[in-house]
N, C-alpha and C positions, 0 to 999 in steps of 0.2 A: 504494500500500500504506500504510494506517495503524499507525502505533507505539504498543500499549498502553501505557497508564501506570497508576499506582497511588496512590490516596487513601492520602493521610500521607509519602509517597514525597517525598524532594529532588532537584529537578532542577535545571541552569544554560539560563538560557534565551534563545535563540540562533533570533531570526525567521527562519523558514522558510517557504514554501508563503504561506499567503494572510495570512499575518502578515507578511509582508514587503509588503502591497500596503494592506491594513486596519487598519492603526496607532488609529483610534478603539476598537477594541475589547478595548485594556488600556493601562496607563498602565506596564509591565514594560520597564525596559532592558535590551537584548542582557548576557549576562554576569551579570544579577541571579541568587543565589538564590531559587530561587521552591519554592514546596509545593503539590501537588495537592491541592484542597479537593472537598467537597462540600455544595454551596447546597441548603437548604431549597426544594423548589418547584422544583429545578433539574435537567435532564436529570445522570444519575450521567456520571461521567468515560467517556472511550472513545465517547459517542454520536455519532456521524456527523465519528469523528476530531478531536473537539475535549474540551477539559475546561477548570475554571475553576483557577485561580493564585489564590497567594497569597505574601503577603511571607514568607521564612524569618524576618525581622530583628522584624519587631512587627506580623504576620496579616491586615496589610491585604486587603482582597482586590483583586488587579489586572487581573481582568478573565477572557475567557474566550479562548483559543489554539487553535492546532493544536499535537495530539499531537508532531506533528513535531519542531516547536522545542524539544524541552523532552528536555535528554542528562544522564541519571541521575549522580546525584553520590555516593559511598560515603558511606555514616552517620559511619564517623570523622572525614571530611573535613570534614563539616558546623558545628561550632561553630570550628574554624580558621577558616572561610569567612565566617561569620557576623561574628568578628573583626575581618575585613580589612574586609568592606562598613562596618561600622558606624564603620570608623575609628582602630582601637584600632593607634595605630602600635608597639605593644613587643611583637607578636605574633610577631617573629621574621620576617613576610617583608614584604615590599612592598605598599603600600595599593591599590596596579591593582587592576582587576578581573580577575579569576583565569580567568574561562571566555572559549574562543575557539580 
């Protein structure tokens, strides 16, 4: 079974399914906030259970996943998270990575 996802949507993203076996086809660590993109020329998200990532932190693009991996993050949570990944230790909690 495939898991919809949604362009502009935040996810944490946690190698599942053939992302755990095909690590050349993004450069995303377990835990990263990532963001459902849509590439120019590019099948749209949800095609044959995969979609392309992006950095929440500065929109790199990190490649292309399975739906699987990638466990919805609330909108509030998102610039907190954003915080921690980039480093900012006076955000109030621990600089770990948050998803897992």
């Amino acid at each position: 079974m495939t898991k919809r996802v949604r362009t502009g949507s935040y996810y944490c993203f946690i190698p599942a399914g053939y992302d755990r076996v095909y690590t050349q086809h993004y450069t995303a660590s377990a835990g990263d906030l990532v963001q459902v993109v849509r590439l120019p020329g590019a099948p749209p998200p949800n095609t044959m259970g995969q979609c392309h990532i992006a950095s929440a932190l500065d929109g790199e693009v990190l490649g292309m996943v399975d739906t699987r991996s990638l466990t919805p993050v609330p909108r509030k949570s998102v610039e907190r998270i954003r915080r921690i990944q980039a480093g900012d230790h006076h955000s109030g909690v621990n600089a770990m990575k948050w998803g897992g």
